[in-house]
N, C-alpha and C positions, 0 to 999 in steps of 0.2 A: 248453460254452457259448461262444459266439463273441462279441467285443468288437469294438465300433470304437476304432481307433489312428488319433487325427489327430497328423502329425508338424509340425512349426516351420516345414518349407515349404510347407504345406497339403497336401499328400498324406493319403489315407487308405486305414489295410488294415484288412482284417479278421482278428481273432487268437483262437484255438481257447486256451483257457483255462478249469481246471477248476473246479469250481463254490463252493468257498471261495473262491478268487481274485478270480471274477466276485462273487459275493459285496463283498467286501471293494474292489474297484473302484466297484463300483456305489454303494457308504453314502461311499467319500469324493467322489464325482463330485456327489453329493445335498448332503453337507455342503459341498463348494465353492461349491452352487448357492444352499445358507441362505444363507451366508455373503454371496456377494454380492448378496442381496435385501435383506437386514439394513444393506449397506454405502450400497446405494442410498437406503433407507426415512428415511437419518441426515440431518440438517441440522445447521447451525448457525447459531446467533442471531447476527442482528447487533450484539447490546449483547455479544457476547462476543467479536464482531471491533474494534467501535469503542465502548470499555464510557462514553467520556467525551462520543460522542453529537459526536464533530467531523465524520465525515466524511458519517453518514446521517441524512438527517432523522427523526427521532423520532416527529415527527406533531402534535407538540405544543407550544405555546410557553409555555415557562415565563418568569419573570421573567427568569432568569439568560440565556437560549437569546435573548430578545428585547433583552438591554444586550450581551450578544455579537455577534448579527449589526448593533445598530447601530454598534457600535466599529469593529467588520470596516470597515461601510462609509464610516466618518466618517475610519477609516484610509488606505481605498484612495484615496477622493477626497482625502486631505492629499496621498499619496504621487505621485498624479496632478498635483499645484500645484507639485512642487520642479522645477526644469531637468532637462534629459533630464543630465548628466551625473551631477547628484545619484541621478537614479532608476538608471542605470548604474549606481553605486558600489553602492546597497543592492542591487540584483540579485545583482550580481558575492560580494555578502560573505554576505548571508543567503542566498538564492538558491543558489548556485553553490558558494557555503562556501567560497571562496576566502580564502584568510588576506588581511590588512593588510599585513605583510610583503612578501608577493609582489605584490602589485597597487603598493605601493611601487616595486618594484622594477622593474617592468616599467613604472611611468610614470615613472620616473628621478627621483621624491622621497622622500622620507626616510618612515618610516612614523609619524612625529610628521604628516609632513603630512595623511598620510590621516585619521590619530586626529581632527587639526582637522577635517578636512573631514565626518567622519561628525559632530564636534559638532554645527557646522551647519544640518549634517540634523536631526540629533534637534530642534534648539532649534528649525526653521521646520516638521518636522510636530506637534510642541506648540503652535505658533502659531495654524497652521491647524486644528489639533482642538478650540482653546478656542473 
């Protein structure tokens, strides 16, 4: 019985091989073939990519899902009201993950100053979210 042989640079022969062999060629070619139909047929849920429901909408607005997105948004407009160098700082520290330390460092004040300077923050987006 003769087989086709596709090689890795796409070449194909054809190879005289006897009939156990093709046999047994042929049930793993079939089993390779379940297999990737099986692989394709698979999904996965989005509550088991994002199971806390942050990053896809759900479809649905629960109480919690509705005081969430209005905090989101009563957040971003606080964060929008501080000075562009206040909104700089939270970028640089939440954002970017930049340590205190080094942003100290790199603005030639002590990292006491920055601790103040994030106080600040905190205390005028409290402000503006009350």
């Amino acid at each position: 019985m003769k087989i086709e042989y596709k090689f890795v640079d796409g070449t194909v022969t054809e190879i005289e091989v006897d009939g156990s062999l093709a046999e047994f060629m042929l049930e793993m070619k079939n089993e390779g073939d379940r297999v990737e139909r099986k692989e394709t047929r698979r999904h996965v849920l989005l509550s088991a990519v994002d199971p806390e429901d942050r990053y896809f909408d759900s479809g649905r607005d629960t109480p919690e899902e509705i005081v969430r997105k209005d905090e989101l948004e009563r957040l971003t407009a606080a964060i929008g009201r501080l000075q562009p160098q206040q909104r700089e700082l939270l970028r640089r520290i939440y954002w970017n993950g930049e340590k205190q330390k080094d942003i100290a460092a790199e603005d030639g004040v002590s990292e006491r100053a920055i601790t103040g300077r994030m106080k600040k923050i905190y205390a005028a987006l409290k402000k503006f979210m009350d």
